[in-house]
N, CA, C and O atoms as a Maestro MAE file, in Angstrom:
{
 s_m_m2io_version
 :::
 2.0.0
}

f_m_ct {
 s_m_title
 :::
 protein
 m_atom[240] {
  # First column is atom index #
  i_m_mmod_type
  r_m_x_coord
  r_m_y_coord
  r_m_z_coord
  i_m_residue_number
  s_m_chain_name
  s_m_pdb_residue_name
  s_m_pdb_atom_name
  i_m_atomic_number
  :::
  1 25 -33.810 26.522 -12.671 1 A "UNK " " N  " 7
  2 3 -33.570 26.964 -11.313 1 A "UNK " " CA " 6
  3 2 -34.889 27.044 -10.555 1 A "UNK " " C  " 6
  4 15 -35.068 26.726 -9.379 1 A "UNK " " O  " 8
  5 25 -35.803 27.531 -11.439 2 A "UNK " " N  " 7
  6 3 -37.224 27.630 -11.002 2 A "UNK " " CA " 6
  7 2 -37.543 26.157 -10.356 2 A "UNK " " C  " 6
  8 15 -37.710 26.116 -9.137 2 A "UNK " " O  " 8
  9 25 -37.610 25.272 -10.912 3 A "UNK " " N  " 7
  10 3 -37.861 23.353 -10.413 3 A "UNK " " CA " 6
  11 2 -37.242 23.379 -9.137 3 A "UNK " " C  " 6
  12 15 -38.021 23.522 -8.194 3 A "UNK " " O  " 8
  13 25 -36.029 23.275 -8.868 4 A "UNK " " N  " 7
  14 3 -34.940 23.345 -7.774 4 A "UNK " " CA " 6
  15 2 -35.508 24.216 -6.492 4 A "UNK " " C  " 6
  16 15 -35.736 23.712 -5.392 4 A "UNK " " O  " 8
  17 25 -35.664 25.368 -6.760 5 A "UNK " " N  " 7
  18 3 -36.593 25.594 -5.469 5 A "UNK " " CA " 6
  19 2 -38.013 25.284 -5.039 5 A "UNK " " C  " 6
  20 15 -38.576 25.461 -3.959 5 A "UNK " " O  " 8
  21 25 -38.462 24.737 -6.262 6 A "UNK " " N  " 7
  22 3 -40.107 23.976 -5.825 6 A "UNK " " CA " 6
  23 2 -39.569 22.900 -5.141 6 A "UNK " " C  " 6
  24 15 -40.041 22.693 -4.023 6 A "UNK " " O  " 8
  25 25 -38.628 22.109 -5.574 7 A "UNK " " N  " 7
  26 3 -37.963 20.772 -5.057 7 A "UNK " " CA " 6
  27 2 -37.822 21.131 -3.797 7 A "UNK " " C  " 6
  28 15 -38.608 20.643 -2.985 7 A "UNK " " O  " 8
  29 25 -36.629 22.215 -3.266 8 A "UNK " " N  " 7
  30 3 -36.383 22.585 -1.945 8 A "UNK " " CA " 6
  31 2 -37.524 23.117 -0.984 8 A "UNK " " C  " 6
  32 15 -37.590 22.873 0.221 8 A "UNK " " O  " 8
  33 25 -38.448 23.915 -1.746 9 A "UNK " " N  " 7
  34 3 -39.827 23.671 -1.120 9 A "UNK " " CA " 6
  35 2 -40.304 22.853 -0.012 9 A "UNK " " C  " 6
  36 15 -40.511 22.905 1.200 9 A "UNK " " O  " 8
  37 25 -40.406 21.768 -1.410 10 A "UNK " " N  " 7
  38 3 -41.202 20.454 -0.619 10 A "UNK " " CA " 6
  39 2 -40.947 20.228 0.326 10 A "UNK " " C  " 6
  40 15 -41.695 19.991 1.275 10 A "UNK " " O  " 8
  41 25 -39.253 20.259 0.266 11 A "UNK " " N  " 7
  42 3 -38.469 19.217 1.733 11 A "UNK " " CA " 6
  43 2 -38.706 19.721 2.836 11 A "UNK " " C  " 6
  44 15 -39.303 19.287 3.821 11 A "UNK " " O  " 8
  45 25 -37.986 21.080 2.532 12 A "UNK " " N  " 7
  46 3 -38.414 21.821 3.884 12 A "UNK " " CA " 6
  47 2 -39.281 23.461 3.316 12 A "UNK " " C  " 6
  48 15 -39.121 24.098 2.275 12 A "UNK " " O  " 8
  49 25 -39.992 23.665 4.244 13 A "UNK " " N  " 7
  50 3 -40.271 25.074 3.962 13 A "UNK " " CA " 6
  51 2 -39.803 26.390 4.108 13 A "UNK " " C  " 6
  52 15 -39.613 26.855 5.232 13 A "UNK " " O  " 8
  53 25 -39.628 26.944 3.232 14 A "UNK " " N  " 7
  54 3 -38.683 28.139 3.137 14 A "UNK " " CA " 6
  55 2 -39.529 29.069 4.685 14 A "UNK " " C  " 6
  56 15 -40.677 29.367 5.013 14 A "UNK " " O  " 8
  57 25 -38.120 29.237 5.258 15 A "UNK " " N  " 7
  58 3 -38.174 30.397 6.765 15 A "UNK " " CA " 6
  59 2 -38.336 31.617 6.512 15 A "UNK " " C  " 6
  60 15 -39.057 32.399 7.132 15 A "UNK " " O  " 8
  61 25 -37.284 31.966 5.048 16 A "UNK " " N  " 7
  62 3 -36.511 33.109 5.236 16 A "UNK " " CA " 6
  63 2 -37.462 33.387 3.820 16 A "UNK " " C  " 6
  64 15 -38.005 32.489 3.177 16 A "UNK " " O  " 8
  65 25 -37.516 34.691 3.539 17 A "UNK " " N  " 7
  66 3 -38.461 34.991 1.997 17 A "UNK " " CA " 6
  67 2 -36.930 35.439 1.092 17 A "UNK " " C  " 6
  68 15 -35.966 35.792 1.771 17 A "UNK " " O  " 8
  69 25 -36.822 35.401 -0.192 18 A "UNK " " N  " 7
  70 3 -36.277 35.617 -1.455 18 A "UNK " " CA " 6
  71 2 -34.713 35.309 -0.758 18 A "UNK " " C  " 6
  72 15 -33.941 36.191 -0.384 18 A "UNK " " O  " 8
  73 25 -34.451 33.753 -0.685 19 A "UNK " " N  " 7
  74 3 -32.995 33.137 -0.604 19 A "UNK " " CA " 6
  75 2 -32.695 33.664 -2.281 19 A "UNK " " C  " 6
  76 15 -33.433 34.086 -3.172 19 A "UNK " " O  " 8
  77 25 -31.525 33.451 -2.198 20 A "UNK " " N  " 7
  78 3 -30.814 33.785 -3.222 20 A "UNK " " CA " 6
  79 2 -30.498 32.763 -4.323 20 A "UNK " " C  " 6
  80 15 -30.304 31.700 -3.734 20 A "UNK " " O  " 8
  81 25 -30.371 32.605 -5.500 21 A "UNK " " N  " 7
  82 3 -29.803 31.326 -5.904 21 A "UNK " " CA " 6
  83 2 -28.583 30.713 -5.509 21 A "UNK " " C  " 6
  84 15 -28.438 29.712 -6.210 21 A "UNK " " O  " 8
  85 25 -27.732 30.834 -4.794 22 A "UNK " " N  " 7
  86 3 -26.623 30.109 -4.492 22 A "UNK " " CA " 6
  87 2 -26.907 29.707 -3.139 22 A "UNK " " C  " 6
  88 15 -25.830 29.198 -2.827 22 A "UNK " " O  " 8
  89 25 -27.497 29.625 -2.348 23 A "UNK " " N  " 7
  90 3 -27.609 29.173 -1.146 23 A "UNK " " CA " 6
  91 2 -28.361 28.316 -1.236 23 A "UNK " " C  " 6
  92 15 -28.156 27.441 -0.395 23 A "UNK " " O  " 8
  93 25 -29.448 28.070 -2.099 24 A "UNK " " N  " 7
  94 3 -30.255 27.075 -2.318 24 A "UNK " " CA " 6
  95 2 -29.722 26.072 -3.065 24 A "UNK " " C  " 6
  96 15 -29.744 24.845 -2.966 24 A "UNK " " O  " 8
  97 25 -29.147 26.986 -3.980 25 A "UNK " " N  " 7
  98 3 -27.826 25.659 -4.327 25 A "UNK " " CA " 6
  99 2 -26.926 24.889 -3.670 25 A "UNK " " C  " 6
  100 15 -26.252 23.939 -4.066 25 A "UNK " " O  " 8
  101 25 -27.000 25.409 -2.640 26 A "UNK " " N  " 7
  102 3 -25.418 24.935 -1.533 26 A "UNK " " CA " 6
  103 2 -26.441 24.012 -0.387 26 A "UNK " " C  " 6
  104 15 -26.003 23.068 0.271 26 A "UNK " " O  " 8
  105 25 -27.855 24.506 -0.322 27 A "UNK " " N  " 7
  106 3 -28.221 23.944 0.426 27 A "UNK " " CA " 6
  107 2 -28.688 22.318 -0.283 27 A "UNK " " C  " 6
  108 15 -28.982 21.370 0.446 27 A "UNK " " O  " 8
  109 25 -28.684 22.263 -1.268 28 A "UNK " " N  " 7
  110 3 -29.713 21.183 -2.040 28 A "UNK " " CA " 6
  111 2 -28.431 20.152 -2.353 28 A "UNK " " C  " 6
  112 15 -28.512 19.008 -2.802 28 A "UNK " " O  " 8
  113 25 -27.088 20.973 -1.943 29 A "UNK " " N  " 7
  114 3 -26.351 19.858 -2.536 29 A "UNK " " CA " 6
  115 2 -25.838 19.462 -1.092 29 A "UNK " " C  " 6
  116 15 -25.254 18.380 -1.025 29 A "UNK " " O  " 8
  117 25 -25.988 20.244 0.150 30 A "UNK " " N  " 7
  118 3 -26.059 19.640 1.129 30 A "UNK " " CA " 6
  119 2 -27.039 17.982 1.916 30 A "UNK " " C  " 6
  120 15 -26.961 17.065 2.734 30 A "UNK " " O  " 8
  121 25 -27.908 18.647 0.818 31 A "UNK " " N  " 7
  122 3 -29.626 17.375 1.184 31 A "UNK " " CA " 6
  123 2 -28.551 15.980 0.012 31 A "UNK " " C  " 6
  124 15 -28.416 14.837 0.448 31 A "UNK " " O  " 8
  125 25 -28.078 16.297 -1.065 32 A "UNK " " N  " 7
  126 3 -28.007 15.152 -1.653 32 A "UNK " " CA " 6
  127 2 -26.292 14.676 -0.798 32 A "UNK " " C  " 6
  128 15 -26.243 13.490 -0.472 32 A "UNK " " O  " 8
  129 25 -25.429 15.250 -0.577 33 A "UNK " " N  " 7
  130 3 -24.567 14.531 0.645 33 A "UNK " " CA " 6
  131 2 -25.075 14.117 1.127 33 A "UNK " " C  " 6
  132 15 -25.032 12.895 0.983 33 A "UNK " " O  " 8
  133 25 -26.284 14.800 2.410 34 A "UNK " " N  " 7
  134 3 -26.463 13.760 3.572 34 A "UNK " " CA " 6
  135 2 -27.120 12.623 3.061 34 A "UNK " " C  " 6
  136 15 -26.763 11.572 3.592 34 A "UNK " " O  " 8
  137 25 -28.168 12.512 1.989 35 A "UNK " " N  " 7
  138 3 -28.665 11.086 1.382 35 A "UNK " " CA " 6
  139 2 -27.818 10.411 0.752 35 A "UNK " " C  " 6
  140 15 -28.104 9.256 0.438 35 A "UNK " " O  " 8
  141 25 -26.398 11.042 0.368 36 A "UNK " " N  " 7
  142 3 -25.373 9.823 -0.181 36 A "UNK " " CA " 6
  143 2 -24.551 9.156 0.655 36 A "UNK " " C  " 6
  144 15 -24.279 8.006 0.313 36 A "UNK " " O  " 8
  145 25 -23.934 9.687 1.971 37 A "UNK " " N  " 7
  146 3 -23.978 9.381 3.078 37 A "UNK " " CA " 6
  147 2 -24.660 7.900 3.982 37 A "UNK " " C  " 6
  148 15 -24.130 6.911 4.490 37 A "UNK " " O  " 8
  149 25 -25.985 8.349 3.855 38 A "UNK " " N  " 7
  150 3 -26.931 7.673 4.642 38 A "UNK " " CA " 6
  151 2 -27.068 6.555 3.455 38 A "UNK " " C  " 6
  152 15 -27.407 5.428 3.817 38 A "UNK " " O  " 8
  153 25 -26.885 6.732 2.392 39 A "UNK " " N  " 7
  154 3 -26.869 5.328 1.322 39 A "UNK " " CA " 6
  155 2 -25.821 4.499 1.724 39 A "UNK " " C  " 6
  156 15 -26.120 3.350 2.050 39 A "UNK " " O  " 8
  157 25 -24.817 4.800 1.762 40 A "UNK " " N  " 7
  158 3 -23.424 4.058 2.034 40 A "UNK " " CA " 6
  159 2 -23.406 3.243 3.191 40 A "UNK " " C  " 6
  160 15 -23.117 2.048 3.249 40 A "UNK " " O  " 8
  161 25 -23.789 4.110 4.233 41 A "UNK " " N  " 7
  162 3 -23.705 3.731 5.382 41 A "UNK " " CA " 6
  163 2 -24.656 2.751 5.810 41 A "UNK " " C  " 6
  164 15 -24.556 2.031 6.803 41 A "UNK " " O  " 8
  165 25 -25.782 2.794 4.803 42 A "UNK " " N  " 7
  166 3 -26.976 1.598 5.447 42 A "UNK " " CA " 6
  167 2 -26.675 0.311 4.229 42 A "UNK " " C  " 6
  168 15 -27.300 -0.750 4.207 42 A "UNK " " O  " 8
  169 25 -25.407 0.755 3.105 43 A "UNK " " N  " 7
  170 3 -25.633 -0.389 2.163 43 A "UNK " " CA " 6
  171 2 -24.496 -1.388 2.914 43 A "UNK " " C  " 6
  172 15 -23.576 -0.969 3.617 43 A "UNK " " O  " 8
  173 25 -24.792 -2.913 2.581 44 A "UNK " " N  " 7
  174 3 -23.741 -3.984 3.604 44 A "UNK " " CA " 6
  175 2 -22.757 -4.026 2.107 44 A "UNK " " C  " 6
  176 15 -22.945 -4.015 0.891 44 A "UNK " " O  " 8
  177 25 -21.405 -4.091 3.255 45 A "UNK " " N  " 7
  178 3 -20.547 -4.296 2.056 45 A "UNK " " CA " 6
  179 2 -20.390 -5.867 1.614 45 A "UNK " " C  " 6
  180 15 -20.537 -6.884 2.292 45 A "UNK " " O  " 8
  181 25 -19.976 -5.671 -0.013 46 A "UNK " " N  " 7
  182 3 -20.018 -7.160 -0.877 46 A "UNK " " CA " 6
  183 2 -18.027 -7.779 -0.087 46 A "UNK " " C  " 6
  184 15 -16.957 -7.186 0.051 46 A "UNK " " O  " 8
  185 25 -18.429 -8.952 0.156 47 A "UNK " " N  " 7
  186 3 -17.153 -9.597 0.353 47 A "UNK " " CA " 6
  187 2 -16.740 -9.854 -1.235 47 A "UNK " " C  " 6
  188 15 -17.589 -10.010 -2.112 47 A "UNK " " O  " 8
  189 25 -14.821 -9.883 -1.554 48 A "UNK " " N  " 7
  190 3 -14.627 -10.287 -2.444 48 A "UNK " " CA " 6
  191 2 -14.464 -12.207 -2.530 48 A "UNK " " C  " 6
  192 15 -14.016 -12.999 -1.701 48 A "UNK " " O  " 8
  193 25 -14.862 -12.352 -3.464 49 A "UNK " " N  " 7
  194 3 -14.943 -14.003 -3.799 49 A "UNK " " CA " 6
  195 2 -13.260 -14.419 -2.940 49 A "UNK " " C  " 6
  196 15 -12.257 -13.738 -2.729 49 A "UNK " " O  " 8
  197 25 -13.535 -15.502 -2.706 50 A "UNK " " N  " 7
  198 3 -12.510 -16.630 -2.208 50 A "UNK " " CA " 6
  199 2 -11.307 -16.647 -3.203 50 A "UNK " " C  " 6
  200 15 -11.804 -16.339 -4.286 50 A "UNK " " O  " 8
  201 25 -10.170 -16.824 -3.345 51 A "UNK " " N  " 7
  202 3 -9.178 -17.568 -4.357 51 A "UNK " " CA " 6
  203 2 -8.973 -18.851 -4.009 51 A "UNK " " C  " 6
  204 15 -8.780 -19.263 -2.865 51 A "UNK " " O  " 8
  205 25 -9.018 -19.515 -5.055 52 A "UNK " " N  " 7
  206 3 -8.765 -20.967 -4.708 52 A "UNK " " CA " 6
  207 2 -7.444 -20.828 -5.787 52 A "UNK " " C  " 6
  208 15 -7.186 -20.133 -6.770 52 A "UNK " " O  " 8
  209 25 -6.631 -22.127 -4.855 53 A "UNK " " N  " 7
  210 3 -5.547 -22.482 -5.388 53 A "UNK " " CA " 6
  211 2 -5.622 -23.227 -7.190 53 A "UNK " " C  " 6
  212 15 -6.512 -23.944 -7.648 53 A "UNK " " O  " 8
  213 25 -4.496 -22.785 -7.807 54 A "UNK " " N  " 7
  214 3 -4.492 -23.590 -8.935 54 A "UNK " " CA " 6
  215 2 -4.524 -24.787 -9.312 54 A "UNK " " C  " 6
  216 15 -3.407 -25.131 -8.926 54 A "UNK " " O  " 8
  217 25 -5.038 -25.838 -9.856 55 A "UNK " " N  " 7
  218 3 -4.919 -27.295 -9.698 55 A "UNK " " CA " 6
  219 2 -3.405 -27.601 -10.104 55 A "UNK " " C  " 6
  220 15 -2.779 -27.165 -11.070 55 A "UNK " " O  " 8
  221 25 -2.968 -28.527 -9.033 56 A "UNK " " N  " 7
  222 3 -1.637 -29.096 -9.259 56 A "UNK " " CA " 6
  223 2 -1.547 -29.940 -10.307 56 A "UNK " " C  " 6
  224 15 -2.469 -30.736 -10.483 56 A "UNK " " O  " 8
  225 25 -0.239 -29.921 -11.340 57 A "UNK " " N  " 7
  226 3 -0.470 -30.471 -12.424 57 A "UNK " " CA " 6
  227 2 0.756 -31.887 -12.488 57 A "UNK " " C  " 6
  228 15 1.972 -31.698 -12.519 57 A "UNK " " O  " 8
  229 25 0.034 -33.405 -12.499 58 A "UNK " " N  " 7
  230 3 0.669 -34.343 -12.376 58 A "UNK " " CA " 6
  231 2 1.658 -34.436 -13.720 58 A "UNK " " C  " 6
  232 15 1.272 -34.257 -14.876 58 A "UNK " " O  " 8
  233 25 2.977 -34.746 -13.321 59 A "UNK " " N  " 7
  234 3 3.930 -34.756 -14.431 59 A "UNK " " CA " 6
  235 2 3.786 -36.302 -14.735 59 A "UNK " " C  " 6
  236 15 3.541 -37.161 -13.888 59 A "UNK " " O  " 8
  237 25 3.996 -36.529 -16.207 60 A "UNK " " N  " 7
  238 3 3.826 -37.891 -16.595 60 A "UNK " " CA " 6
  239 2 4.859 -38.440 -17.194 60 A "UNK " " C  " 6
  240 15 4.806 -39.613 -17.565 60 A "UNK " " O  " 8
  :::
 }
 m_bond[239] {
  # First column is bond index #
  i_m_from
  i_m_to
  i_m_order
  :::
  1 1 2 1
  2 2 3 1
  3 3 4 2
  4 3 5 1
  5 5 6 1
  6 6 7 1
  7 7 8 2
  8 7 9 1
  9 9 10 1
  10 10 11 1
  11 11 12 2
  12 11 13 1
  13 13 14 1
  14 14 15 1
  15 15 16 2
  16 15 17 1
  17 17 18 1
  18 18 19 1
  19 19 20 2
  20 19 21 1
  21 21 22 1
  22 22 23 1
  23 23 24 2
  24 23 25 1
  25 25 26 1
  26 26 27 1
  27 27 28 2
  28 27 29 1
  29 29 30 1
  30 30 31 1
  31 31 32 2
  32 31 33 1
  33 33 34 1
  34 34 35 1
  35 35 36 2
  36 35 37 1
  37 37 38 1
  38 38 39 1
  39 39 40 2
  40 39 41 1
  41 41 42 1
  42 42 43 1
  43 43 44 2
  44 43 45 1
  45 45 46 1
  46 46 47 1
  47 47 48 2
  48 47 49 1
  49 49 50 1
  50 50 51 1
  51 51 52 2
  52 51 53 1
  53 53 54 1
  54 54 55 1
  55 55 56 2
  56 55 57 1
  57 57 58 1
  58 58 59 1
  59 59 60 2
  60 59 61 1
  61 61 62 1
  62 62 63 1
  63 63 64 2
  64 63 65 1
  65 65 66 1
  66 66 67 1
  67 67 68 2
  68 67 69 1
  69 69 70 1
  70 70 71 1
  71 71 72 2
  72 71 73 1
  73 73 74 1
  74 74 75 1
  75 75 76 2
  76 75 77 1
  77 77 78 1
  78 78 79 1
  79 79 80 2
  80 79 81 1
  81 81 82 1
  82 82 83 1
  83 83 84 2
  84 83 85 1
  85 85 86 1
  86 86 87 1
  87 87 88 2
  88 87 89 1
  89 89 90 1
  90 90 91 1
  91 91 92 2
  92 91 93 1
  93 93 94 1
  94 94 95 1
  95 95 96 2
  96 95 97 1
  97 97 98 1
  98 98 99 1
  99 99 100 2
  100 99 101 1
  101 101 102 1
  102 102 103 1
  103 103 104 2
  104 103 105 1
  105 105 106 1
  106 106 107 1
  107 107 108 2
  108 107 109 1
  109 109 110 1
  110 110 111 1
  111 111 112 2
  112 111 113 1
  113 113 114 1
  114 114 115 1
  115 115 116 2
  116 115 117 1
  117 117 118 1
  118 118 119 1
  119 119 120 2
  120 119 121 1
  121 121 122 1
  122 122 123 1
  123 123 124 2
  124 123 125 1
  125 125 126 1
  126 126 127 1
  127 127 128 2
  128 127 129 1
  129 129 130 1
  130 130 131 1
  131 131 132 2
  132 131 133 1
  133 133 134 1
  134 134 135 1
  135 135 136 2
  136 135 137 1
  137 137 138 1
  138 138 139 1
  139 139 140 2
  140 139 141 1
  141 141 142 1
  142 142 143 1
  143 143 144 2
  144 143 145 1
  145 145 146 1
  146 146 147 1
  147 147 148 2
  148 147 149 1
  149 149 150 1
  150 150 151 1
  151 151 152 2
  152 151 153 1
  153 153 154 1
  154 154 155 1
  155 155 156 2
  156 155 157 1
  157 157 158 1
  158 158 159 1
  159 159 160 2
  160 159 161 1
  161 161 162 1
  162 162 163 1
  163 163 164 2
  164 163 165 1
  165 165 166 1
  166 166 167 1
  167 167 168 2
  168 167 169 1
  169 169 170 1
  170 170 171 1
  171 171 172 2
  172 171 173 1
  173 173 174 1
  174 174 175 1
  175 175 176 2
  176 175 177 1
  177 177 178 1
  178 178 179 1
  179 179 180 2
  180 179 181 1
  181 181 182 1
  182 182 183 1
  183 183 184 2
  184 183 185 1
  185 185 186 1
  186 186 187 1
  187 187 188 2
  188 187 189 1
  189 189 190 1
  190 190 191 1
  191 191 192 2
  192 191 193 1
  193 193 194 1
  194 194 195 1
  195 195 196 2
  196 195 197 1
  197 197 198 1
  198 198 199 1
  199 199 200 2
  200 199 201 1
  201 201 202 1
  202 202 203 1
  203 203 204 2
  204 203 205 1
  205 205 206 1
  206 206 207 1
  207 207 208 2
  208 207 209 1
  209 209 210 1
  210 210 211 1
  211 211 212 2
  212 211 213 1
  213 213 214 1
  214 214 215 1
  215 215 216 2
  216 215 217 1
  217 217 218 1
  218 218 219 1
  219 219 220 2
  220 219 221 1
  221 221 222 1
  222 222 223 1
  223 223 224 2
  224 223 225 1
  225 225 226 1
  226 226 227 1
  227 227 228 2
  228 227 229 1
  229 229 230 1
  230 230 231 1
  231 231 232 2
  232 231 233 1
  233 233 234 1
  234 234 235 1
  235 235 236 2
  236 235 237 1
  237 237 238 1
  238 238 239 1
  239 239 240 2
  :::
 }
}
């Protein structure tokens, strides 16, 4: 838990003195939404492949 708020640290700097552990929790999983979010949204979507028809089979 100790890591997790050095982490939240970094990003932003703590305003408020002795957050609690669950808010920092709620907040850190807020930071990884908005970066999963912003992943999606900037990745281009894959087209699926073409179907091609089956080869027609000459009767003999």
């Amino acid at each position: 838990m100790d890591s997790l708020h050095d982490v939240m640290r970094s990003i932003r700097p703590e305003t408020k003195s002795g957050k609690d552990h669950l808010s920092v929790f709620r907040e850190f999983l807020a930071h990884l939404d908005q970066l999963q979010r912003k992943a999606l949204s900037s990745r281009p979507r894959a087209k699926p492949p073409a179907r091609r028809k089956p080869a027609r089979r000459v009767k003999v």
